[in-house]
Each structure stands twice: as structure tokens, then as C-alpha cells.
C-alpha positions in Angstrom: 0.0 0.0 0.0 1.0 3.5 -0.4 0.6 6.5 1.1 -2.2 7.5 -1.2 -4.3 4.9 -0.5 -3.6 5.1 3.5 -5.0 8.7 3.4 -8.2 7.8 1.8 -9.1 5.4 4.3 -11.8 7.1 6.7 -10.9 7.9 10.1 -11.4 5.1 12.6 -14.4 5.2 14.1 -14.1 5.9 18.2 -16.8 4.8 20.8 -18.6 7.3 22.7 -17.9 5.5 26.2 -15.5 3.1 27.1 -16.2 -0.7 26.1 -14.4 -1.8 29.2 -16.7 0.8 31.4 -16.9 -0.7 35.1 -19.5 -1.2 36.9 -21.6 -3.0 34.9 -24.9 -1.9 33.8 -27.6 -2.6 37.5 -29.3 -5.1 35.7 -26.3 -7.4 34.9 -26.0 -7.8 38.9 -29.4 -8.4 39.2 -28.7 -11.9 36.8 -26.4 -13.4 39.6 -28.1 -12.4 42.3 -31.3 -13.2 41.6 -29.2 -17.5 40.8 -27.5 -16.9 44.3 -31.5 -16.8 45.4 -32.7 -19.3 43.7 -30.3 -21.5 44.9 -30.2 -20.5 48.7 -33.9 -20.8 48.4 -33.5 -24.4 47.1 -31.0 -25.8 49.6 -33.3 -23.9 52.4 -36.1 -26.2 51.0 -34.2 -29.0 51.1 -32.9 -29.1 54.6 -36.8 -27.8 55.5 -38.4 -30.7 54.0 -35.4 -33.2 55.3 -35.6 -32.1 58.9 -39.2 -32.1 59.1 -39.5 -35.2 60.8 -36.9 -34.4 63.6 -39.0 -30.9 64.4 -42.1 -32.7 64.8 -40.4 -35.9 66.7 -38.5 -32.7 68.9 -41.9 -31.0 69.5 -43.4 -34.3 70.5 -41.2 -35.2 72.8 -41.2 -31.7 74.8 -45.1 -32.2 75.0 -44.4 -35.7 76.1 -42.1 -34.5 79.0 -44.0 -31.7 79.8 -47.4 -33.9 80.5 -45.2 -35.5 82.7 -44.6 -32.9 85.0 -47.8 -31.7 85.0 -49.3 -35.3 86.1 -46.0 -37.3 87.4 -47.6 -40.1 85.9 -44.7 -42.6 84.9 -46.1 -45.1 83.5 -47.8 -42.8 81.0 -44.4 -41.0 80.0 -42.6 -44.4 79.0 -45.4 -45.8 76.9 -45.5 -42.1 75.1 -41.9 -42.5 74.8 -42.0 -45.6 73.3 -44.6 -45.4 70.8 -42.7 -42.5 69.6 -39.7 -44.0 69.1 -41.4 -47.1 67.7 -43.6 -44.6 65.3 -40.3 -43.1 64.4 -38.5 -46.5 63.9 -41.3 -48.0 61.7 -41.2 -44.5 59.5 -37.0 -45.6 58.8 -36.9 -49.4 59.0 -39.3 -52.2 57.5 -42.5 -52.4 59.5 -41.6 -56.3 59.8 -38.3 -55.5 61.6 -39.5 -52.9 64.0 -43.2 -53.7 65.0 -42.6 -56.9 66.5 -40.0 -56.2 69.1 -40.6 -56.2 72.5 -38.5 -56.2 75.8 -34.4 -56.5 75.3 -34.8 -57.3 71.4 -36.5 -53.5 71.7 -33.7 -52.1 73.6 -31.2 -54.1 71.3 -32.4 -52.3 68.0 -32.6 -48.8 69.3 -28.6 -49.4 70.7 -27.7 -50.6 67.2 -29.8 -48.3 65.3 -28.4 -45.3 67.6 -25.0 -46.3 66.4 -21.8 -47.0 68.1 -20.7 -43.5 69.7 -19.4 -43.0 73.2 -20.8 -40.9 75.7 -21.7 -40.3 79.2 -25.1 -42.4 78.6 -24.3 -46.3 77.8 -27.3 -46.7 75.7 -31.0 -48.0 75.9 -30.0 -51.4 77.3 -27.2 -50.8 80.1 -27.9 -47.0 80.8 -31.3 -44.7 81.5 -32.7 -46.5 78.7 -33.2 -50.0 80.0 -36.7 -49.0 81.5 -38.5 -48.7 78.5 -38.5 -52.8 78.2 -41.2 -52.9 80.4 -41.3 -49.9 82.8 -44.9 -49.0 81.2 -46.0 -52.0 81.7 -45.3 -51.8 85.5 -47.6 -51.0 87.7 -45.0 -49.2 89.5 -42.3 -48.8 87.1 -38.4 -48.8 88.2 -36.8 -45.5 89.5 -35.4 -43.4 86.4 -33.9 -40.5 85.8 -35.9 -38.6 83.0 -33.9 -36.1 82.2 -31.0 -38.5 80.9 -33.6 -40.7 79.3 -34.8 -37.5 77.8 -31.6 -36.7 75.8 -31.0 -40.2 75.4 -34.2 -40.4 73.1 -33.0 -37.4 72.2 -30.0 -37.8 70.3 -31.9 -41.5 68.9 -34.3 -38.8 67.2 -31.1 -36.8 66.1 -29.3 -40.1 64.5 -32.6 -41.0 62.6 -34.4 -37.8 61.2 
């Protein structure tokens, strides 16, 4: 090419803003914001629907121990204990596993379905648990202490829901 030619050539044309202008433009934040939502409102959803069970087992069992300091009744506390915990069981395990158990085979599942952790409670069948073989059944069931059998049941509920 020669010069000629190069000084025919119109003059470049130049932008009226910059095309590397930051901040971007509101609406383009709006675009990921509005997918950060989306998906916090999904995995909110998620855990809702997942721990539903272990809100409403939770609630139970605080209207389960509060009866029974209203009416010191303990026969009533230990069968309300135990059908939730069977209600619970039957919800996670086969029907024909769960339903059926009575006594130490009882206490036996909820140990091995509680799992194999240490703590300050032995378990259902060596520690505050062991009453719920047959303490409702009693007309004047053993001495227990309620509150560990409380977070005992507790933390079952936690391991399962």
C-alpha cells in the first residue's frame, strides 16, 4: 500500500464511552443475584423438608415431657416415649423388623440403630434406657432418671431424622 491509498481510508471510528466501562450496567447484577436466590432458596427447601421429621419428633417429645410434670404419671411418659420411638422406627426401618420387638430385642435395636458413639449415657440397654423394656407395663415402674432418658431419646431422634 502506499501513502495514497492510506490517506483515503476514513478515520477510525471511536466509541462514545468506554467498552471496558466498570461497573456494569444494574441489571447485569441483578442476573447473579437473583441464581444466588434461587439456589439458597433451594437448599433452604431442602434441609426444610429433610428435617421435618426431627421438628415434629423434637416437639413431641417436649409435649411428652411436659405432661409428665404436670401429672407425674410414669407409666404414661414411658409408653408415650416408646410409641414414639417405635412410630419413628417403623417411618426408617421395615414395619416387619420394627413392630414386632418387645423387651431386650427392643432395647437391642434402638442401641444398634443409635450407632456406636461413646458418651456419658451407655445406651438403651445398660444405661437410663433400660426402662423402657417394660417400665410401662409396670404398675409401679423402676426409678429413672428422666432427664438423661430424655436426651438419650433425644439424640436416637437426632441419629434418625
Amino acid at each position: 500500500m502506499n501513502l495514497e491509498q492510506l490517506k483515503q481510508l476514513a478515520a477510525p471510528l471511536i466509541p462514545s464511552y468506554a467498552p471496558d466501562q466498570w461497573p456494569p450496567e444494574p441489571w447485569v447484577w441483578s442476573l447473579p443475584a437473583a441464581l444466588v436466590l434461587v439456589i439458597a432458596l433451594l437448599l433452604w427447601w431442602r434441609w426444610y423438608k429433610r428435617t421435618r421429621t426431627r421438628r415434629y419428633a423434637y416437639k413431641e417429645l417436649e409435649a411428652i415431657q411436659q405432661r409428665y410434670q404436670e401429672s407425674q404419671d410414669p407409666q404414661r411418659y414411658l409408653y408415650e416415649l416408646n410409641l414414639l420411638l417405635r412410630r419413628i422406627a417403623v417411618r426408617n426401618f421395615r414395619r416387619e423388623k420394627v413392630a414386632s420387638l418387645t423387651g431386650e430385642d427392643w432395647l437391642d435395636f434402638l442401641d444398634w440403630s443409635r450407632g456406636r458413639r461413646r458418651s456419658e449415657d451407655p445406651g438403651f440397654r445398660e444405661g437410663s434406657g433400660r426402662v423402657l423394656a417394660w417400665g410401662a407395663y409396670k404398675a409401679e415402674p423402676d426409678n429413672f432418671d428422666a432427664e438423661s432418658l430424655q436426651q438419650l431419646v433425644k439424640t436416637w431422634i437426632r441419629r434418625q431424622t
